[in-house]
LUMKE-726239 format. One line per field, with one value per residue (C-alpha): x, y negated, z. Coordinates in steps of 0.001 Angstrom, whole numbers, plus 524288, in hexadecimal, padded with zeros to 5 digits. Example, Ala and Ser with C-alpha at 12.3 -4.5 7.8 and 13.67 -1.06 7.14 Angstrom:
# residues 2
c1 (8300C, 83566)
c2 (81194, 80424)
c3 (81E78, 81BE4)
//
This chain:
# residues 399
c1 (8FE9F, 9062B, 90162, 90673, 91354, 9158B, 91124, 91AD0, 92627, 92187, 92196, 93029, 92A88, 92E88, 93A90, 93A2C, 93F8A, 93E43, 93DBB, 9304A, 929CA, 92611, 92162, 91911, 91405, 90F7A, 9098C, 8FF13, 8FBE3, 8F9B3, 8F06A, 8E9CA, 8E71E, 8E2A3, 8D8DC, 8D4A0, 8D134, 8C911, 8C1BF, 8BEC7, 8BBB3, 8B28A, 8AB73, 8A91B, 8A3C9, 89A1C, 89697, 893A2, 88357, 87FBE, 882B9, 88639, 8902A, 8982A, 89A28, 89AC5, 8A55D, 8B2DF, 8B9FC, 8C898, 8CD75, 8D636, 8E332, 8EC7D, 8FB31, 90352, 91075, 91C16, 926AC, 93442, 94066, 94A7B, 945F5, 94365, 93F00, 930A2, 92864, 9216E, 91EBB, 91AA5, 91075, 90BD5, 90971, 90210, 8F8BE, 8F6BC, 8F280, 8E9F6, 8DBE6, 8D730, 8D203, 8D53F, 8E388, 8EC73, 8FC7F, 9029E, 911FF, 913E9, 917EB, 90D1C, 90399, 908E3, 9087E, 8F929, 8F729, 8FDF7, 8F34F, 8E86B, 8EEAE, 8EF9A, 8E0CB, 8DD6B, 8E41D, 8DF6F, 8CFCC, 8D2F0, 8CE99, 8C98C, 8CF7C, 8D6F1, 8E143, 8E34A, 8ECCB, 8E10A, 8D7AD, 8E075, 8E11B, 8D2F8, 8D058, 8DBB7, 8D701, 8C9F3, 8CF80, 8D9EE, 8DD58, 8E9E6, 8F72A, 900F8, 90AE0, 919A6, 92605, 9223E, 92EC5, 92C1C, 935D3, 92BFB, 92B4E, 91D5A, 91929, 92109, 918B4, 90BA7, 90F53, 90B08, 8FDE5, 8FC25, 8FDA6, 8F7A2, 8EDBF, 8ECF9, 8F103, 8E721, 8DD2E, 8DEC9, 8E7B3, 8F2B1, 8FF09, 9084C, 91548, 922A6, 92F14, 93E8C, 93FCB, 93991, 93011, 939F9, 9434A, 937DC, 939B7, 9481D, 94D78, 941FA, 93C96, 93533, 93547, 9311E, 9223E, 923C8, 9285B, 91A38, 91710, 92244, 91C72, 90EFB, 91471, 91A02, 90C9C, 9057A, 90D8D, 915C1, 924AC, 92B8C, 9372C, 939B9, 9489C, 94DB7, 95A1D, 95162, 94FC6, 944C2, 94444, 95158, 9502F, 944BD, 944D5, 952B1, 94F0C, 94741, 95109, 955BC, 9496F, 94680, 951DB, 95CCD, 96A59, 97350, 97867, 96CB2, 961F8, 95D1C, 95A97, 9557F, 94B4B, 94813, 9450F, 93DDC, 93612, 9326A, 92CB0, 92424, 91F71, 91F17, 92353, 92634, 933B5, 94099, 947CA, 950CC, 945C1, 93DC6, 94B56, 94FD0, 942DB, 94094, 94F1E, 94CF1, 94DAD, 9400C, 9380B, 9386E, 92B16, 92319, 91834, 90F9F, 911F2, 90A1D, 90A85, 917B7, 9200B, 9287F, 9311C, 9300B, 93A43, 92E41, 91F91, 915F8, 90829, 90BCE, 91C6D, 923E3, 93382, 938C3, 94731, 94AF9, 94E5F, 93F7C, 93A9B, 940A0, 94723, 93EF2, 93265, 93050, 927C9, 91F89, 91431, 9189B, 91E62, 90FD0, 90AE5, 91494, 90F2E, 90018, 90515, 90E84, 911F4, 91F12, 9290C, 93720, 94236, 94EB6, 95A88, 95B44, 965FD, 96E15, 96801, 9739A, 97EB8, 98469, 981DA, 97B10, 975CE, 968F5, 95CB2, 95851, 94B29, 94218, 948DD, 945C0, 93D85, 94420, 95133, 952F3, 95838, 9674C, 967FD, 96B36, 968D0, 96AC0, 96EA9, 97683, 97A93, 9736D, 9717A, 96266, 95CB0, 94FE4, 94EDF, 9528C, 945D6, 93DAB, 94246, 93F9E, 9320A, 931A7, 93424, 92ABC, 91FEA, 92231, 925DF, 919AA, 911E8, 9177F, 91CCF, 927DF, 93168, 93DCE, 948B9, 9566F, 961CF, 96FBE, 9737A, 96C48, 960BE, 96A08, 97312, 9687B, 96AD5, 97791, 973F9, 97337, 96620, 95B04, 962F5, 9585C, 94D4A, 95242, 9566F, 94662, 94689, 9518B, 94B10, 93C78, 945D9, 94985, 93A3C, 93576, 93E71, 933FE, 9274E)
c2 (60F2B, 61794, 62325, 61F81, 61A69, 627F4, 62DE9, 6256D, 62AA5, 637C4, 63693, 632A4, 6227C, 61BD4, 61F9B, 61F21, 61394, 60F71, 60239, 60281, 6089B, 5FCFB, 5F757, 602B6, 6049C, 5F540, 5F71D, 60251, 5FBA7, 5F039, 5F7DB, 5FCEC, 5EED8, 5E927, 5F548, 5F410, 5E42E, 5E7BE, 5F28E, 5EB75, 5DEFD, 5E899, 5EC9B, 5DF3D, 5DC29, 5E6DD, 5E587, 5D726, 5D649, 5CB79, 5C227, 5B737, 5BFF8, 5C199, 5B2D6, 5AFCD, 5B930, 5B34D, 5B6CD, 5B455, 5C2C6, 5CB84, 5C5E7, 5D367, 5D1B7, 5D4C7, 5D850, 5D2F1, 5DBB8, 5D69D, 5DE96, 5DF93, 5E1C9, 5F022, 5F491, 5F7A6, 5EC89, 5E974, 5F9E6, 5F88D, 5EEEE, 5F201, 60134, 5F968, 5F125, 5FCC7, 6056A, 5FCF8, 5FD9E, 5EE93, 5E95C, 5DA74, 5DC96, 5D543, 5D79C, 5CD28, 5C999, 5BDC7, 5B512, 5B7A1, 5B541, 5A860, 5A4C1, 5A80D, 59F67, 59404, 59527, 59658, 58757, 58411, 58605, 58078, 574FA, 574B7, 57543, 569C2, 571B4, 56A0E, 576DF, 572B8, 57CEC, 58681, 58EE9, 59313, 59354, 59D2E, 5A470, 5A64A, 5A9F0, 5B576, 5BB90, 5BB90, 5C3DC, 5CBCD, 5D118, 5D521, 5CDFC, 5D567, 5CD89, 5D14C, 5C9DB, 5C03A, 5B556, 5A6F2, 59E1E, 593B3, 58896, 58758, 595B6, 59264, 585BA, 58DA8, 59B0E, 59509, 590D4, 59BBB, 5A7C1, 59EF0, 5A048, 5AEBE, 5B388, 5AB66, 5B034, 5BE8D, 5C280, 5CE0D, 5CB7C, 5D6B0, 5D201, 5D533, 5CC73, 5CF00, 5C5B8, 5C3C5, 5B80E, 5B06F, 5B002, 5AB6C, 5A02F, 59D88, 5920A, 58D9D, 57FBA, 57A54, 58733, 581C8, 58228, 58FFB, 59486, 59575, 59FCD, 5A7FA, 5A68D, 5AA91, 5B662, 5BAB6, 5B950, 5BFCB, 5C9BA, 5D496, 5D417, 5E0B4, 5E25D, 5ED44, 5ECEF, 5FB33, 5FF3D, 60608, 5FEFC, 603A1, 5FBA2, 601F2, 60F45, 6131B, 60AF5, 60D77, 617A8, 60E62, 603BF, 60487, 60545, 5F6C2, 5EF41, 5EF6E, 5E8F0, 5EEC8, 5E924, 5F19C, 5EB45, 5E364, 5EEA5, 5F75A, 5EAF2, 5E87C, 5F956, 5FA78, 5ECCE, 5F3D7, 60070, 5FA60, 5F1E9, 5FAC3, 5F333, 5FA19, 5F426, 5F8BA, 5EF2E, 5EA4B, 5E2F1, 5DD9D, 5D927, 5D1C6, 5CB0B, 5C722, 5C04E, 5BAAB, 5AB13, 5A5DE, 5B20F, 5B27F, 5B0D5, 5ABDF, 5B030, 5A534, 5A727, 59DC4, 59341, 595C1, 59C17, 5A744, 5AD1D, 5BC4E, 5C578, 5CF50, 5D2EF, 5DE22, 5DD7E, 5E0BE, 5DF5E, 5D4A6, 5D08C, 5C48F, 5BF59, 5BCFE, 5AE11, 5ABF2, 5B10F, 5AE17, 5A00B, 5947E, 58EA6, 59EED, 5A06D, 5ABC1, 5A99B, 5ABFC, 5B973, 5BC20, 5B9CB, 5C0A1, 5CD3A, 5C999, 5CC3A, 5D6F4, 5E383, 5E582, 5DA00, 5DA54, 5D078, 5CF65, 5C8BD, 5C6F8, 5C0AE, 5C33B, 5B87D, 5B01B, 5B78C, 5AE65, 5A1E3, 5A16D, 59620, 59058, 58D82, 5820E, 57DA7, 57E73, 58939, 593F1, 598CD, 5976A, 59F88, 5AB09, 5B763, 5B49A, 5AFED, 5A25D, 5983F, 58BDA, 5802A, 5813D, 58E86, 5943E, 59F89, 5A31B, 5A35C, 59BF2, 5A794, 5B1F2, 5ABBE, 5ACE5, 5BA98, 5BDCC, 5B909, 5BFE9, 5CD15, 5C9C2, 5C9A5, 5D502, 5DDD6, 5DB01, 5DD5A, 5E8D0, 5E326, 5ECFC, 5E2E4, 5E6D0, 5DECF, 5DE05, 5D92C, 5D358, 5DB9B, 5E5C8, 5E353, 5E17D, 5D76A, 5CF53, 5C4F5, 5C037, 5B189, 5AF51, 5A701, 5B182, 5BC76, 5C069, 5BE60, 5C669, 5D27B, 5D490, 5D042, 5DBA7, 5E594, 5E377, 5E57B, 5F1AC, 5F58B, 5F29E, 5FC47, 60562, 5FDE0)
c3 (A96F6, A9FB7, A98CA, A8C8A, A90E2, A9754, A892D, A8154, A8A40, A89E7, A7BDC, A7B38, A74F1, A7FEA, A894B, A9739, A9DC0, AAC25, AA9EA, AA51C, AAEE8, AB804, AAAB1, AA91E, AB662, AB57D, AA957, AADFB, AB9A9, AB15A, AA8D2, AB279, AB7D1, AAC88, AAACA, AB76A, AB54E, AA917, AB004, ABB0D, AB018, AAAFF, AB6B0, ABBB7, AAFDF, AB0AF, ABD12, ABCC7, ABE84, AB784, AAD44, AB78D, ABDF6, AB294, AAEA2, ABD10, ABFA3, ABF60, AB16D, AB60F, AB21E, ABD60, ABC35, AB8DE, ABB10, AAC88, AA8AA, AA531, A9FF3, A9CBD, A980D, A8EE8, A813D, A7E0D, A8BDE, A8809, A8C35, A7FD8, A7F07, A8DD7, A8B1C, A7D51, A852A, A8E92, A8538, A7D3B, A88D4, A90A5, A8E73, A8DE7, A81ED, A864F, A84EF, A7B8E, A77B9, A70E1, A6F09, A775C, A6ACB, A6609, A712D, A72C5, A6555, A661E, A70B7, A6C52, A5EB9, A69E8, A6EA2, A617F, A5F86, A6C00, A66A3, A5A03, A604C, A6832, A7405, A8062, A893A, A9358, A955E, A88C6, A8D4E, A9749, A8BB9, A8437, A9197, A91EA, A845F, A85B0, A91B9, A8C56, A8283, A8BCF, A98C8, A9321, A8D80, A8809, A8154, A7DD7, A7E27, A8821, A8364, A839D, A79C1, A7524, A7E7D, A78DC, A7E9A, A8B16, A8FF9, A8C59, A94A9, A9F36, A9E77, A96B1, A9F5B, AABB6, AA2FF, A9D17, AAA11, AB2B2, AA6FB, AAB6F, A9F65, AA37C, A9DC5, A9937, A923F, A8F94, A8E62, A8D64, A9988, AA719, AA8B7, AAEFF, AA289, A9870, A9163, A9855, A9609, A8D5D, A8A1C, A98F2, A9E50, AA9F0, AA4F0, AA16A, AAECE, AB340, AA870, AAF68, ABBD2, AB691, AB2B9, ABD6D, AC32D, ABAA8, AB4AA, ABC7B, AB6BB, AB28B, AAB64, AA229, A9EC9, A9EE4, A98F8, A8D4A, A810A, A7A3F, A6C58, A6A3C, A6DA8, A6536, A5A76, A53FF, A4D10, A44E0, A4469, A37A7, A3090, A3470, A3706, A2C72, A2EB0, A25C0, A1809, A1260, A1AD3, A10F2, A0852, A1108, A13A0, A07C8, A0330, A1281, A0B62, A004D, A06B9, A0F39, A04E5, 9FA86, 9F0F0, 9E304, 9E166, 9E501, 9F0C7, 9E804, 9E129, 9EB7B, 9F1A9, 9E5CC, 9E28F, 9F024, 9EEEC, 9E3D8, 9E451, 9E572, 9E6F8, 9F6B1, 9FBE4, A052D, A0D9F, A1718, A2528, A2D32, A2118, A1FB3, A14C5, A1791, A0D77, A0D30, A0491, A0345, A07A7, A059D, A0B79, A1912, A1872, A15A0, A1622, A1A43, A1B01, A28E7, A2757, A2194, A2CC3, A36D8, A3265, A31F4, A386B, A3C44, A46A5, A4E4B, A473A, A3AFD, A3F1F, A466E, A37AF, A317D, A39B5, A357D, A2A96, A2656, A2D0B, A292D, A29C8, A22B8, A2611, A1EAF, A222A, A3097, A361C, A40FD, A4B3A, A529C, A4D3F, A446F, A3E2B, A3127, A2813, A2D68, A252A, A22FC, A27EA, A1A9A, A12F9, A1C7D, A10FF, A062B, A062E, A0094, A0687, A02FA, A1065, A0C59, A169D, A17A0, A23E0, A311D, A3696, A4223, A48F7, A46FB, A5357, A4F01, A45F8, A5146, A5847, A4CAC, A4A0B, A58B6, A564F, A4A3E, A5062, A5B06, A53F3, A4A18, A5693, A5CBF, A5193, A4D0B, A40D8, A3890, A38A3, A2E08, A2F63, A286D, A30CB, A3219, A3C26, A45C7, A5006, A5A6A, A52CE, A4E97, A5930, A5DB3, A6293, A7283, A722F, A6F6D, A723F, A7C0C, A735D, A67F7, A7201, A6F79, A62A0, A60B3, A6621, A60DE, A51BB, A5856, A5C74, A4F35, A4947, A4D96, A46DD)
//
């Protein structure tokens, strides 16, 4: 890894900065730990005599201390460990976005549930089954908001950890501020403490923003929000789509009253302004307004490669009319809405989501705004939430 992070300076893609050099340092010595446990795996295996020896042998794997890296948004963590996973030579290795890692384990419950299993402890069943699978954890964005998530942390990594998994993960916050003032965050104060047990702490928070130095340049290929956004959205539709009719004609018969349709996202109907085999365009309020949830933006990037969202709204700036529960669906793109004024932060947290997931799977995500990136949120209660939501828009200039 060290090799190549050297290379990627040399070679002018990443800048020097200081602050990244204990997260470095940590990193190889990591590696070289890990190697070292599967080598020495390797050899015992090997040098075991007989068939009894091996199933007599204890199977509790080497416990090897991981990483937790917290900083500001834009100081290199997710590049840090995405250099790492791609650099280390284990096959039983897995990196996952922490949404959805825990959205996989709650449909491992689920079927758990659904068997009417006799096991007494399934968080320590799930355990098993993973490190029988992996050494290594990577997951990124390491935030807990769901009360549901917060009461199973706990089990959970007492589990993975005493399993022999190695956890690697970033965060915007130290341990100690997740899931602040949440729901009975009393019974997620021992997942903290595990933590700090079994991962070493570093924080990365230079003065150097990455996202925003290199990606600029790209900036107004993907994110439009002037008075000709719309336009520009529609003719960058057509061209990946190749569609053999001029913008002003898939515009108008996507407008039209009654032609809007729909596409099935986890048996539910989404309206969609336009779609091609691997793009499609959504408005912003049929996205992102309504029973919306992760899942349905994981499926979305099963599905398509290139995503397209119109209309998006400047998030707590000012009060606008509300939708009413039902007709999520059914409006067209005048903007019309309907019911008590609000200032979308229900649809901030599903947009958040939204950009999550198409970030971390490398989804060319085309959007057409109110105002710029760093308008888009002017509201006090997920101001610290959208500061990464801001600057993955600005990363995925470059996709």
């Amino acid at each position: 890894m060290l090799e190549q992070y050297q290379k990627l300076l040399t070679q002018n893609v990443l800048c020097e900065d200081k602050a990244q050099q204990s997260a470095v340092q940590a990193l190889v010595k990591l590696s070289k730990q890990l190697i070292s446990a599967e080598h020495n795996k390797i050899k015992s295996k090997k040098s075991s005599a007989n068939f009894f020896f091996k199933f007599t042998t204890s199977k509790a794997k080497p416990i090897v201390r991981g990483l937790y890296f917290y900083g500001r948004v834009g100081r290199g963590k997710t590049m840090l460990m995405d250099l790492f996973y791609e650099n280390i030579p284990l096959k039983k290795k897995k990196r996952i976005h922490f949404h959805r890692f825990m959205e996989s384990i709650h449909q491992e419950l689920k079927q758990l549930s659904l068997t009417k299993s006799t096991i007494d402890n399934p968080l320590v069943h799930i355990a098993k089954r993973w490190a029988s699978e992996i050494n290594l954890l990577c997951f990124d964005e390491f935030f807990v908001s769901d009360i549901g998530d917060a009461m199973l942390l706990s089990g959970l990594f007492e589990a993975f950890f005493t399993s022999g998994i190695t956890l690697v993960t970033t965060s915007n916050c130290q341990p100690e501020q997740l899931y602040r003032n949440g729901l009975q965050r009393e019974r997620f104060l021992p997942t903290i403490n595990l933590i700090n047990q079994f991962c070493q702490v570093i924080s990365i928070d230079g003065d150097i923003d990455h996202r925003l130095t290199n990606y600029t340049n790209h900036y107004k290929n993907y994110y439009f929000s002037h008075q000709k956004g719309e336009e520009l959205l529609t003719e960058r539709f057509v061209q990946l789509s190749a569609i053999n009719t001029d913008a002003a004609t898939l515009k108008s018969s996507n407008l039209k009253s009654g032609t809007v349709k729909t596409i099935t996202i986890n048996f539910r109907e989404i309206s969609y302004l336009g779609k091609s085999r691997k793009h499609i365009w959504f408005d912003f309020f049929a996205l992102c307004s309504g029973p919306r949830s992760q899942r349905d933006y994981m499926q979305l990037a099963d599905l398509f490669d290139t995503i397209l969202i119109s209309n998006v709204p400047q998030f707590g700036g000012k009060l606008i009319p509300a939708v009413f529960s039902g007709v999520e669906d059914s409006y067209q793109r005048s903007g019309v809405l309907m019911g008590e004024l609000r200032q979308l932060d229900d649809e901030a947290r599903r947009f958040i989501a939204l950009v999550d997931e198409f970030y971390d799977r490398n989804i060319q995500l085309i959007v057409c705004a109110e105002v710029d990136i760093t308008e888009l949120y002017q509201g006090q209660q997920l101001s610290f939430e959208f500061q990464r939501c801001q600057s993955r828009l600005f990363e995925m200039q470059s996709y």
